[in-house]
C-alpha positions as a LaTeX table, in Angstrom:
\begin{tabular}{lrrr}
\hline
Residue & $x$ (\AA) & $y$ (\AA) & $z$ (\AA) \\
\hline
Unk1 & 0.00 & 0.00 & 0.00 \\
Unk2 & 1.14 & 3.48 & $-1.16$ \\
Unk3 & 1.40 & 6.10 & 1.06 \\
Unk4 & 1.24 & 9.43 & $-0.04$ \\
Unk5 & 1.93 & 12.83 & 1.13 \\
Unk6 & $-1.31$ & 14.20 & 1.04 \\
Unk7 & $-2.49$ & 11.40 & 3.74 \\
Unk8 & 0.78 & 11.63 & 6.00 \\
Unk9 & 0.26 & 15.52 & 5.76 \\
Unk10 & $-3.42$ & 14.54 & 7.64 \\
Unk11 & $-2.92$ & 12.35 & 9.52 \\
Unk12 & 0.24 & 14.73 & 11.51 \\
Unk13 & $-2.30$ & 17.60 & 11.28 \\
Unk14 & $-4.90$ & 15.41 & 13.16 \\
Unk15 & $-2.66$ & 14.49 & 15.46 \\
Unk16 & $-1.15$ & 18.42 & 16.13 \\
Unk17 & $-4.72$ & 19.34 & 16.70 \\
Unk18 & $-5.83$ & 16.56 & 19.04 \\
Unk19 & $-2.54$ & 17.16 & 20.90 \\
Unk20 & $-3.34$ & 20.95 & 20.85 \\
Unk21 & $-6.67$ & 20.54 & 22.30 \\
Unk22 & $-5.53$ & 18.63 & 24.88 \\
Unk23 & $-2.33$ & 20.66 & 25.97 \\
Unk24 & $-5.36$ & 23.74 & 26.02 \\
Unk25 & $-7.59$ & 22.13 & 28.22 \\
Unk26 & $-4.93$ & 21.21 & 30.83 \\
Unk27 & $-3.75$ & 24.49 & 30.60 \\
Unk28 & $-7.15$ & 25.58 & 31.61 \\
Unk29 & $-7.67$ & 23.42 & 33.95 \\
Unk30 & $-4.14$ & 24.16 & 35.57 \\
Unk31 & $-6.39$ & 27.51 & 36.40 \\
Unk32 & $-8.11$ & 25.28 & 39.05 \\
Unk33 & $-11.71$ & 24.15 & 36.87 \\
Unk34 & $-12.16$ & 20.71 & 35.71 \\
Unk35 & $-14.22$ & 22.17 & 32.85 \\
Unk36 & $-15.79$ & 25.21 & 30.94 \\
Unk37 & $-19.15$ & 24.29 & 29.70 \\
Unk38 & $-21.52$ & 21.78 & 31.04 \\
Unk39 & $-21.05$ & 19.76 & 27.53 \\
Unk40 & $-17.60$ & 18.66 & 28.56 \\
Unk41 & $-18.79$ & 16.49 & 31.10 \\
Unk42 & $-22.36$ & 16.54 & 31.74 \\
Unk43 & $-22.85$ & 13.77 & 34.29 \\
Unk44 & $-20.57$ & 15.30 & 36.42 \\
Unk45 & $-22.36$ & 18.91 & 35.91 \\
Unk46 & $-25.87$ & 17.65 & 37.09 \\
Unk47 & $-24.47$ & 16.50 & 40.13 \\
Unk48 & $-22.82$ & 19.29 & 41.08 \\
Unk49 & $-25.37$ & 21.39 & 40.58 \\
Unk50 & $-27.43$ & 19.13 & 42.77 \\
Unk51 & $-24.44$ & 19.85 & 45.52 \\
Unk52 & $-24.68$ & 23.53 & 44.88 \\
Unk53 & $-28.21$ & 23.62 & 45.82 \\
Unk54 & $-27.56$ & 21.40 & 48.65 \\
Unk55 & $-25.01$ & 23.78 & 50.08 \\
Unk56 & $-27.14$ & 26.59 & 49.29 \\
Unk57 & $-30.02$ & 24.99 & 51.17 \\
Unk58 & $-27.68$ & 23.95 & 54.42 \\
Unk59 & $-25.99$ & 27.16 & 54.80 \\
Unk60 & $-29.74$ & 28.93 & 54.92 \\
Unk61 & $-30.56$ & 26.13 & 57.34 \\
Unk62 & $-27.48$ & 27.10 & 59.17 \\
Unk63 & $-28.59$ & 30.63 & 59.17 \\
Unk64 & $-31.57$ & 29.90 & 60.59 \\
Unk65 & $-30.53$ & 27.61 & 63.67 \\
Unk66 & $-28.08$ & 30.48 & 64.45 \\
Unk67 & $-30.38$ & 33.61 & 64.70 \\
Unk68 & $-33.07$ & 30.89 & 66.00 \\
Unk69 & $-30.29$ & 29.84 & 69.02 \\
Unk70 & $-29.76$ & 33.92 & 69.41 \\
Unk71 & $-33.08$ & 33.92 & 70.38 \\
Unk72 & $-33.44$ & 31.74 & 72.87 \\
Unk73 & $-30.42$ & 32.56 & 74.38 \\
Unk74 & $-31.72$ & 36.33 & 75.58 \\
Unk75 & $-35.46$ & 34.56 & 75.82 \\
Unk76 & $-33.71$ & 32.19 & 78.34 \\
Unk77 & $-31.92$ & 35.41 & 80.22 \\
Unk78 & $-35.15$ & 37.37 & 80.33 \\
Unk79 & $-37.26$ & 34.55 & 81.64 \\
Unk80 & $-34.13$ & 33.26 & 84.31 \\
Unk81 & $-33.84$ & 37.37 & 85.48 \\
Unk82 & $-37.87$ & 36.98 & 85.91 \\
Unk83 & $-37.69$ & 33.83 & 87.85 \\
Unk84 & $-34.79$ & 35.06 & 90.26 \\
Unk85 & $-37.29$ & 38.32 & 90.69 \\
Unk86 & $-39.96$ & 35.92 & 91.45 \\
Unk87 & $-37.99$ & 33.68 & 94.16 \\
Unk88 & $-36.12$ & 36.22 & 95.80 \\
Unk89 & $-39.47$ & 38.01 & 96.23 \\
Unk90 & $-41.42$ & 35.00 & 97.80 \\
Unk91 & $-38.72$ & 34.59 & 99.44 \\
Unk92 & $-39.18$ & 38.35 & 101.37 \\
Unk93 & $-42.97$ & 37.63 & 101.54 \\
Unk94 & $-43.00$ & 34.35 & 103.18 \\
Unk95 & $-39.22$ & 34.99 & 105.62 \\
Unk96 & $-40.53$ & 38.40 & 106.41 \\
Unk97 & $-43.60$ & 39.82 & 105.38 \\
Unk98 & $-45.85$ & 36.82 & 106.64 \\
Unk99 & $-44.92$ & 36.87 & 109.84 \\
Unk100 & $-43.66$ & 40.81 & 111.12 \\
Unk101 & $-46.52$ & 41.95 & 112.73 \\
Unk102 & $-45.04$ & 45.67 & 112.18 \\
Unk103 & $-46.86$ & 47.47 & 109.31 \\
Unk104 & $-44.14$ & 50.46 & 108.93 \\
Unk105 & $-41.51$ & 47.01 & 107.95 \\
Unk106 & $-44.31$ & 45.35 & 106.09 \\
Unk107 & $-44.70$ & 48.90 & 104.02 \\
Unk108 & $-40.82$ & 49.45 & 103.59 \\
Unk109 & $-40.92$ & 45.70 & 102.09 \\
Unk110 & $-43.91$ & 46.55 & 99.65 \\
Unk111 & $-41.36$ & 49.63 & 98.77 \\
Unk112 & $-38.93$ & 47.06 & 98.39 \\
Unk113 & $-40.83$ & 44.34 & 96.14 \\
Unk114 & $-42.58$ & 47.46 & 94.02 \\
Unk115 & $-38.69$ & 48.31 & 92.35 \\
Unk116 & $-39.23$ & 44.86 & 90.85 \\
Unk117 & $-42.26$ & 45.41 & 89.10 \\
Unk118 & $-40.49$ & 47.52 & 86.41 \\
Unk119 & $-38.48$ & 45.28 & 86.13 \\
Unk120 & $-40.50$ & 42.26 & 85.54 \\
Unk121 & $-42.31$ & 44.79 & 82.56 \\
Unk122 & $-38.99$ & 45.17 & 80.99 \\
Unk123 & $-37.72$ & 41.72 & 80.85 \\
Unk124 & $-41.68$ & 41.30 & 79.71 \\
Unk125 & $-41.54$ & 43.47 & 76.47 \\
Unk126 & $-37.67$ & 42.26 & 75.64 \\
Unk127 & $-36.70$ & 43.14 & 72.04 \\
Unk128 & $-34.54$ & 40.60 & 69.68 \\
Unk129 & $-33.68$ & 42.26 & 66.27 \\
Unk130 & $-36.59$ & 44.60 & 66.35 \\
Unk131 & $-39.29$ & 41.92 & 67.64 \\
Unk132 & $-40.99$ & 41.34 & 71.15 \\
Unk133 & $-39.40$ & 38.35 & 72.26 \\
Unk134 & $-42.77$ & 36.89 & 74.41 \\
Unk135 & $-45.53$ & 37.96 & 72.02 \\
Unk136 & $-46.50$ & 35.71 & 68.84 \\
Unk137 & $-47.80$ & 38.51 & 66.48 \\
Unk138 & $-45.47$ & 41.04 & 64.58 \\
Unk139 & $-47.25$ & 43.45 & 66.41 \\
Unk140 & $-45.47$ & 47.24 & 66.58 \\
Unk141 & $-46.10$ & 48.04 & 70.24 \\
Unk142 & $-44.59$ & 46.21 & 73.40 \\
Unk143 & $-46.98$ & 43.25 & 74.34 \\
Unk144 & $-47.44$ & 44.65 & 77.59 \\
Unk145 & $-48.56$ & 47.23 & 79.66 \\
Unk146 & $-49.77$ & 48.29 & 83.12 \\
Unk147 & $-53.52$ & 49.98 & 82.55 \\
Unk148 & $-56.05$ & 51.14 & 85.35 \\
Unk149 & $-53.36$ & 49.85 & 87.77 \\
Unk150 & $-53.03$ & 46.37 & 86.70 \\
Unk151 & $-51.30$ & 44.63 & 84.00 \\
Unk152 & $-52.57$ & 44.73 & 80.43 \\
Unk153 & $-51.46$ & 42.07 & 77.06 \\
Unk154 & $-52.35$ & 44.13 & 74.31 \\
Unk155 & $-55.07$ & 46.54 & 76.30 \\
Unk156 & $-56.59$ & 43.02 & 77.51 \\
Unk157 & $-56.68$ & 42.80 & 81.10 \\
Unk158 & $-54.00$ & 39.87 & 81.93 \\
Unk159 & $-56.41$ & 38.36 & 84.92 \\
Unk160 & $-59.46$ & 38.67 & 82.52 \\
Unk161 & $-58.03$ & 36.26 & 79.49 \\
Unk162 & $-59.07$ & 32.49 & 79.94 \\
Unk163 & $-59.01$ & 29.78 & 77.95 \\
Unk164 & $-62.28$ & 28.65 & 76.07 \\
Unk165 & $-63.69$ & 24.81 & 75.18 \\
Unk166 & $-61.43$ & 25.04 & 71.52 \\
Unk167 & $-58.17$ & 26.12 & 73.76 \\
Unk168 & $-57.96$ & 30.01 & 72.70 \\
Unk169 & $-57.26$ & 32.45 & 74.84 \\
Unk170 & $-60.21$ & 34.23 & 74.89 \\
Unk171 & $-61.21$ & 37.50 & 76.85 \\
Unk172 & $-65.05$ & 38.80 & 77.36 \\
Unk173 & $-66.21$ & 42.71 & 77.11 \\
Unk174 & $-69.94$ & 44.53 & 76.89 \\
Unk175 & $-70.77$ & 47.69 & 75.39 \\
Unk176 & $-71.75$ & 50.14 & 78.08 \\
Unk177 & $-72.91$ & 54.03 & 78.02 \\
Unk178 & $-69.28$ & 55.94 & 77.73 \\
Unk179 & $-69.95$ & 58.32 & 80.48 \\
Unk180 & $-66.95$ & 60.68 & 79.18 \\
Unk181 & $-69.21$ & 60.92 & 75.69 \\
Unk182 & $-73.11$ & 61.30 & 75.93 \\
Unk183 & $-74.67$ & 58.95 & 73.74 \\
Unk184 & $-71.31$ & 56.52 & 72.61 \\
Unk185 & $-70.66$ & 53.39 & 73.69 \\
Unk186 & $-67.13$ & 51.97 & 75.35 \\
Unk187 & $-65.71$ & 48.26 & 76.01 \\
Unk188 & $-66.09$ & 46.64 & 79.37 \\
Unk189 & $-64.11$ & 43.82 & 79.93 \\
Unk190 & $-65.62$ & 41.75 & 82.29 \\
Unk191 & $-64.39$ & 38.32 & 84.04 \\
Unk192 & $-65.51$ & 35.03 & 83.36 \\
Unk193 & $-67.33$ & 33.29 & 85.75 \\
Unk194 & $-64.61$ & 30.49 & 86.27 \\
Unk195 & $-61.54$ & 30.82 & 85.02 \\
Unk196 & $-60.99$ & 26.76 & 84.61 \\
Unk197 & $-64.65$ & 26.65 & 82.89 \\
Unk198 & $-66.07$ & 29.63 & 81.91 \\
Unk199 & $-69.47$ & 30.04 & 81.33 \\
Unk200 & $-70.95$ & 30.10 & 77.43 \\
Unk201 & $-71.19$ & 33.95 & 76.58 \\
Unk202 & $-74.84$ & 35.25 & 76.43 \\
Unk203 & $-75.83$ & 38.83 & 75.13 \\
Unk204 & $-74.39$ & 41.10 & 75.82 \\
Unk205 & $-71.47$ & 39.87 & 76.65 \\
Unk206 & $-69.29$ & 39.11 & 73.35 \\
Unk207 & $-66.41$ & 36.56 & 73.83 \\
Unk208 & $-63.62$ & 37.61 & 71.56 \\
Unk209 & $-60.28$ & 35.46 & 70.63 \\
Unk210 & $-57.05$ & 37.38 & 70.98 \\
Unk211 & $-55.74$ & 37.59 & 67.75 \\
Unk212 & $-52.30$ & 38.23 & 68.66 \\
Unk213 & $-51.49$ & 34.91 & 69.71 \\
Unk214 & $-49.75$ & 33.45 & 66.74 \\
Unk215 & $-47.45$ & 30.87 & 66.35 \\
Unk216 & $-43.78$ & 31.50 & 63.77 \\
Unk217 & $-42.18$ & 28.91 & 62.31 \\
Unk218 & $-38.62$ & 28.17 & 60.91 \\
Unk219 & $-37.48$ & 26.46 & 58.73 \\
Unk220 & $-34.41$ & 24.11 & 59.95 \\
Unk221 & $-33.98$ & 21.38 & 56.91 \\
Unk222 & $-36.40$ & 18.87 & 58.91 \\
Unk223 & $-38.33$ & 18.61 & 55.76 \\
Unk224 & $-41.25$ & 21.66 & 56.18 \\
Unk225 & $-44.74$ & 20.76 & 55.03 \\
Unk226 & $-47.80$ & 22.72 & 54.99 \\
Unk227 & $-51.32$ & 20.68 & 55.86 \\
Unk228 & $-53.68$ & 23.72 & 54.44 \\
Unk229 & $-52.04$ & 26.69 & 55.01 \\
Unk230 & $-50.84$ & 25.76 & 58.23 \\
Unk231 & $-47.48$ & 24.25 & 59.01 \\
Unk232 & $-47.12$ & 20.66 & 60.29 \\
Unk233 & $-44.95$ & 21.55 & 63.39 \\
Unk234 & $-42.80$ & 18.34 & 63.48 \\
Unk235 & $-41.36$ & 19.42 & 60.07 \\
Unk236 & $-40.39$ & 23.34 & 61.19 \\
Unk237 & $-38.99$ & 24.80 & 64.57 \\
Unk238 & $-41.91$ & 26.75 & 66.24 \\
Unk239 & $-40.04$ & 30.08 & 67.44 \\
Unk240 & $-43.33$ & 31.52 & 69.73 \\
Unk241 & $-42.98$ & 32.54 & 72.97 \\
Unk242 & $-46.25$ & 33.06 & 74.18 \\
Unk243 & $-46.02$ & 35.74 & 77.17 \\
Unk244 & $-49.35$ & 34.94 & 78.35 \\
Unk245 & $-48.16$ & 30.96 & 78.50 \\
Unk246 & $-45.18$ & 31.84 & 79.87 \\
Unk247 & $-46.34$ & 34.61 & 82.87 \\
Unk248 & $-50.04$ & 33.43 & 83.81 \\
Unk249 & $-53.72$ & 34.67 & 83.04 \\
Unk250 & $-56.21$ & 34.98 & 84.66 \\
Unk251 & $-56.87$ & 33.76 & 88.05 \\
Unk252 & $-57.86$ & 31.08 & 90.28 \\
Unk253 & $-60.34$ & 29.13 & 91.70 \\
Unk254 & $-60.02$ & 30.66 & 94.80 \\
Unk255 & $-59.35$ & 34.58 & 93.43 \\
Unk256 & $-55.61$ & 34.85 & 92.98 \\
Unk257 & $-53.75$ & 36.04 & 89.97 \\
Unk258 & $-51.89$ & 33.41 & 88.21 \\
Unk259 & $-49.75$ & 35.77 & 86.01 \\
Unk260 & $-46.18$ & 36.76 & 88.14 \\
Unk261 & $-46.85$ & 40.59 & 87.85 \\
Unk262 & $-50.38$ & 40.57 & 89.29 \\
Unk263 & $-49.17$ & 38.18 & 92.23 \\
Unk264 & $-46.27$ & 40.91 & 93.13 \\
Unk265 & $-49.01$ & 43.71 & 93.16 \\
Unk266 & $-51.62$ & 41.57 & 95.30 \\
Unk267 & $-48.96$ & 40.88 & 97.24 \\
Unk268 & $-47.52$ & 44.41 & 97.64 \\
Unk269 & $-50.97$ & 45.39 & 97.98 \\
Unk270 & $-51.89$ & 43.07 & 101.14 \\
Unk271 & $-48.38$ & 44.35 & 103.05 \\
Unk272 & $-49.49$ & 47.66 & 102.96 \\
Unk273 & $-52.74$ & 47.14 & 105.18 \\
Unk274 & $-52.98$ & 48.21 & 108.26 \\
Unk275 & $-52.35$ & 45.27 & 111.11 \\
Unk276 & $-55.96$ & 44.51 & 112.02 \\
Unk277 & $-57.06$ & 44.17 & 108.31 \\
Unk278 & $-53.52$ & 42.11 & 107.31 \\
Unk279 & $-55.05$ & 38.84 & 105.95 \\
Unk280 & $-52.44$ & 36.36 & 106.69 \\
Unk281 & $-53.83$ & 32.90 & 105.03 \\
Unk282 & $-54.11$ & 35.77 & 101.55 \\
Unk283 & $-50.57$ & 36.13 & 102.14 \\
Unk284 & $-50.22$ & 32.49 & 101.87 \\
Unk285 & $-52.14$ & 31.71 & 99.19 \\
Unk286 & $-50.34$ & 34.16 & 96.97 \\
Unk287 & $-47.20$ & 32.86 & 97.98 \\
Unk288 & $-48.63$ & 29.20 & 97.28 \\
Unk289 & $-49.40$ & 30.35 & 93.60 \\
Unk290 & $-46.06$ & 32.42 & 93.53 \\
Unk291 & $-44.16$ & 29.11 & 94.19 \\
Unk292 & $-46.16$ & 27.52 & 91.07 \\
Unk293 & $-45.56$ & 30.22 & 88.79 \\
Unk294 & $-41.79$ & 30.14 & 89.20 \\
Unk295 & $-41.77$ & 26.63 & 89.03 \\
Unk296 & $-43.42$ & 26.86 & 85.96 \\
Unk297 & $-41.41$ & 29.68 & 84.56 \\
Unk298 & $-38.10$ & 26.87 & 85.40 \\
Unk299 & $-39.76$ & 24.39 & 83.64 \\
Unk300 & $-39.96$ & 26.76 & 80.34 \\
Unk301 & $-36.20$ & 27.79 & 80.85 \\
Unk302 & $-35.35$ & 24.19 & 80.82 \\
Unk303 & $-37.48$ & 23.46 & 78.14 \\
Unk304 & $-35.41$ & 26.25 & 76.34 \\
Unk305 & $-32.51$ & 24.74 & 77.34 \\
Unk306 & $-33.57$ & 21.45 & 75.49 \\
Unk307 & $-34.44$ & 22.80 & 72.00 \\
Unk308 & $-30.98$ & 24.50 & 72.11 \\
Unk309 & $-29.19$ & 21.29 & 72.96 \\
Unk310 & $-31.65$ & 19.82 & 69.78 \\
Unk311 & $-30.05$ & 22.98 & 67.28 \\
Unk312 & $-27.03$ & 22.61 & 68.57 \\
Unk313 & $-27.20$ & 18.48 & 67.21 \\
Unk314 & $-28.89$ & 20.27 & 64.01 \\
Unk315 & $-26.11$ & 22.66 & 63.37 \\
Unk316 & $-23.44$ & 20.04 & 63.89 \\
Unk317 & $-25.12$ & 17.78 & 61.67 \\
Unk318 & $-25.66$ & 20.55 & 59.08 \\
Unk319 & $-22.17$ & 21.21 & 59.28 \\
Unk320 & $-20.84$ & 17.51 & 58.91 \\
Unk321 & $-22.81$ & 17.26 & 55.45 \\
Unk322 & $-21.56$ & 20.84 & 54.74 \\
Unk323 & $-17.92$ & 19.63 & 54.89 \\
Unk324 & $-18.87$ & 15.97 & 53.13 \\
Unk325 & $-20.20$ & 18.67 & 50.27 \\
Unk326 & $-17.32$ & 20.67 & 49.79 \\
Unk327 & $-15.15$ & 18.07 & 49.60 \\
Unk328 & $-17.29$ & 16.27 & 46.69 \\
Unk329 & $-18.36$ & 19.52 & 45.19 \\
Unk330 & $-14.22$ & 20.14 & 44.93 \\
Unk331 & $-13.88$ & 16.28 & 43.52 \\
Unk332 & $-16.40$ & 17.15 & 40.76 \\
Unk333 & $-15.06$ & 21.12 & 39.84 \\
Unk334 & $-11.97$ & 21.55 & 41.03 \\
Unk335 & $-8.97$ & 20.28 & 39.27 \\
Unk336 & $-5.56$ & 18.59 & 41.00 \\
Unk337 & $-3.39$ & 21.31 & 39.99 \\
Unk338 & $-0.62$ & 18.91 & 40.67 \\
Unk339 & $-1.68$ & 16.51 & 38.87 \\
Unk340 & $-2.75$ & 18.62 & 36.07 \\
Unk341 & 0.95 & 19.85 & 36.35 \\
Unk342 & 2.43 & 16.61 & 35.52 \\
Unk343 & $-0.29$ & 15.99 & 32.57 \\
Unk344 & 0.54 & 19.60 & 30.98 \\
Unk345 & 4.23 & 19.18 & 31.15 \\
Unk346 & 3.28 & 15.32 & 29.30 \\
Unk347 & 0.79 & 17.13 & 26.60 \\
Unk348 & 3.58 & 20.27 & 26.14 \\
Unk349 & 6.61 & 17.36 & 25.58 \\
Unk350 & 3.80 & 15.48 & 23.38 \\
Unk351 & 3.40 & 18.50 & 21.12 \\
Unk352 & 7.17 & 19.13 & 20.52 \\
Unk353 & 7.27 & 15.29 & 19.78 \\
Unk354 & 4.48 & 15.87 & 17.18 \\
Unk355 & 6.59 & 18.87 & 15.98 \\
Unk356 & 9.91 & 17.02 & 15.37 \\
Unk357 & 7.73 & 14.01 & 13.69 \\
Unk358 & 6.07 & 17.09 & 11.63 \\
Unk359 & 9.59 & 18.52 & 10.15 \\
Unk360 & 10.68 & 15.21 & 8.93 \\
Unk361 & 7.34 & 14.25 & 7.08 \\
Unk362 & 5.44 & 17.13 & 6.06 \\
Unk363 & 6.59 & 19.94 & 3.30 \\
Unk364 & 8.98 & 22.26 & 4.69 \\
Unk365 & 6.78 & 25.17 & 3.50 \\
Unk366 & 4.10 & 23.90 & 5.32 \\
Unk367 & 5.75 & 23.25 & 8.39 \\
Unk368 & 7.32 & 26.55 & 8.50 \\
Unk369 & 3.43 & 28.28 & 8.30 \\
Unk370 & 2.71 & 25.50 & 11.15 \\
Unk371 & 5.26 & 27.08 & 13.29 \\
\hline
\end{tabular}
C-alpha cells in the first residue's frame, strides 16, 4: 500500500490538533476548573449542581438555627432574670412579710418588692432584632402594659383572658354608656365566671379570641410541610414565645392572679394594710401560687434549654454534610493542579514530539506556516 503525502500531511495535522486541544484544556484546567461548559462532562455537571443547591439549602438552614439559638439565648436570660425576681421576692414575703406583725416594715418591704415590678415589665416586652421576644404577632407596640393599675397584654386585662372549650385564649367585654361621651358606647371587659370553665357567653357579653397569639415557624432542613395553610410543626422549629403561656392569666379558683406581675401587686398590695385588716392565710395563698408560677417559669427555661441542645445536634449535623459537600463539590469542579501539572508538562513534551515528527514528514513550506 502506497502512502502518499497528502495522507501523511493529515494524519500529523490530526494528530497536532488533538494534541493541541488537549495541551489547552490542561492548561485551563491548571487555572483550578475541571471544565468550561456543562457539555464537557455533563454527568458530572448535574451532580454538582445538585451539591450547589444542597449547600445553598444547608448554609440557609445554618442561618436559621443560628439567629433561632440567638433567640433563645436572651429569651432564656429574660425569663431566668424573671424567675430570680420571682424567688427572691417569695422569698421576702414568706421569711418576712408573713410573719412581722409591724406594718411600717411590712410597708418598707412593699417599697422594696414594688422596684421589681419595672423590672419584671422590661424583661416582659424584651426586644430581639426589632421583635418582642414573648408575644406571637409582629405586632409594633410592646406586648405589655400596666392599665387602670393592673397589668394589660395588648389593652386586655392579663387576669381577665381564659381559655375557652377550643383552647384560645379568649377575653369577654360589653358595650356600656361611655360616660366621658353622651350617647357613645365603650368596652367593658368583664371576668368570666370560672376561670378553669367559663361560662358560654350570652348577650351582651361578646367573647372575643385574641388575635395576637400566633405561632412562627422556621425552617431548619427537617423537611417543612404545609397541611392547608398551616405548618405541620414536626417538620419546622416553632419560634413563639407566648407571654401569656409563659407569665399566667387569669386567676384562680379561689381569686388569685396566676400571672407573676399581678401576684407581686396583690402581694404588695396586702403588706401595705394596716395590722388589724392584714389577711395572713391571703398572704399564703399568693405565695402558694407564687411558688407555682416560678416553678413553671423553670420548667420553660429548661425546656429552652432542650431545643438549644436539639439545634445545637442540628447545626453540627448541618455542618458535617456541609464539609462531606465541599469536599465532593471540589472532587467534581476543582482540578488537581498537581496533577494537572504533571499531565501539561506530558501534553507540552507530546506536542514538541508531534513537531519534530512534523519537520521530517510534512513539506517544509508547510511546516514553517505551522510554526
Amino acid at each position: 500500500m502506497r502512502v502518499t503525502q497528502n495522507q501523511m500531511t493529515r494524519t500529523f495535522l490530526r494528530h497536532m490538533n488533538t494534541n493541541l486541544e488537549r495541551l489547552s484544556k490542561s492548561q485551563d484546567r491548571m487555572t483550578g476548573q475541571k471544565y468550561k461548559k456543562s457539555a464537557e462532562n455533563i454527568s458530572d455537571t448535574a451532580r454538582a449542581y445538585r451539591i450547589r443547591q444542597e449547600l445553598y439549602d444547608n448554609e440557609l438552614y445554618t442561618t436559621n438555627i443560628r439567629d433561632i439559638d440567638a433567640k433563645l439565648s436572651s429569651a432564656e436570660s429574660d425569663l431566668n432574670s424573671i424567675n430570680s425576681i420571682m424567688v427572691t421576692a417569695r422569698e421576702q414575703i414568706v421569711l418576712r412579710g408573713m410573719n412581722d406583725t409591724n406594718k411600717m416594715q411590712r410597708v418598707n418591704l412593699a417599697q422594696e418588692l414594688e422596684g421589681n415590678l419595672n423590672e419584671i415589665i422590661q424583661f416582659a416586652n424584651s426586644q430581639f432584632s426589632g421583635r418582642y421576644l414573648f408575644d406571637g404577632s409582629e405586632n409594633g407596640e410592646p406586648p405589655f402594659s400596666v392599665e387602670n393599675g393592673r397589668l394589660a397584654y395588648h389593652h386586655i386585662p392579663v387576669d381577665n383572658i381564659y381559655k375557652n372549650s377550643s383552647g384560645q385564649l379568649c377575653y369577654r367585654y360589653q358595650e356600656v354608656p361611655d360616660p366621658d361621651n353622651p350617647g357613645q358606647t365603650k368596652k367593658e371587659f368583664v371576668e368570666p365566671d370560672s376561670y378553669t370553665n367559663p361560662t358560654p357567653p350570652t348577650a351582651p357579653v361578646v367573647e372575643m379570641v385574641i388575635p395576637e397569639d400566633v405561632d412562627q415557624f422556621v425552617d431548619i432542613g427537617a423537611g417543612i410541610t404545609m397541611s392547608g395553610n398551616r405548618v405541620e410543626e414536626r417538620s419546622a422549629f416553632n419560634l413563639t414565645f407566648s407571654g401569656l403561656e409563659i407569665l399566667g392569666y387569669g386567676k384562680t379558683e379561689d381569686g388569685i392572679p396566676k400571672n407573676v406581675y399581678s401576684q407581686l401587686q396583690d402581694a404588695i398590695a396586702e403588706l401595705q394594710k394596716e395590722n388589724g385588716d392584714f389577711d395572713r392565710s391571703h398572704m399564703e395563698d399568693i405565695s402558694n401560687t407564687m411558688k407555682d408560677s416560678t416553678e413553671d417559669l423553670r420548667l420553660t427555661v429548661i425546656d429552652i434549654g432542650t431545643k438549644t441542645q436539639f439545634l445545637e445536634k442540628t447545626l453540627e449535623g448541618l455542618e458535617n454534610d456541609n464539609e462531606n459537600l465541599t469536599k465532593l463539590q471540589q472532587k467534581l469542579e476543582v482540578a488537581d493542579t498537581a496533577e494537572e501539572s504533571i499531565a501539561w508538562k506530558n501534553y507540552h513534551a507530546l506536542m514538541m514530539a508531534t513537531y519534530q515528527f512534523g519537520s521530517k514528514v510534512v513539506p517544509t513550506s508547510l511546516m514553517d506556516f505551522l510554526q
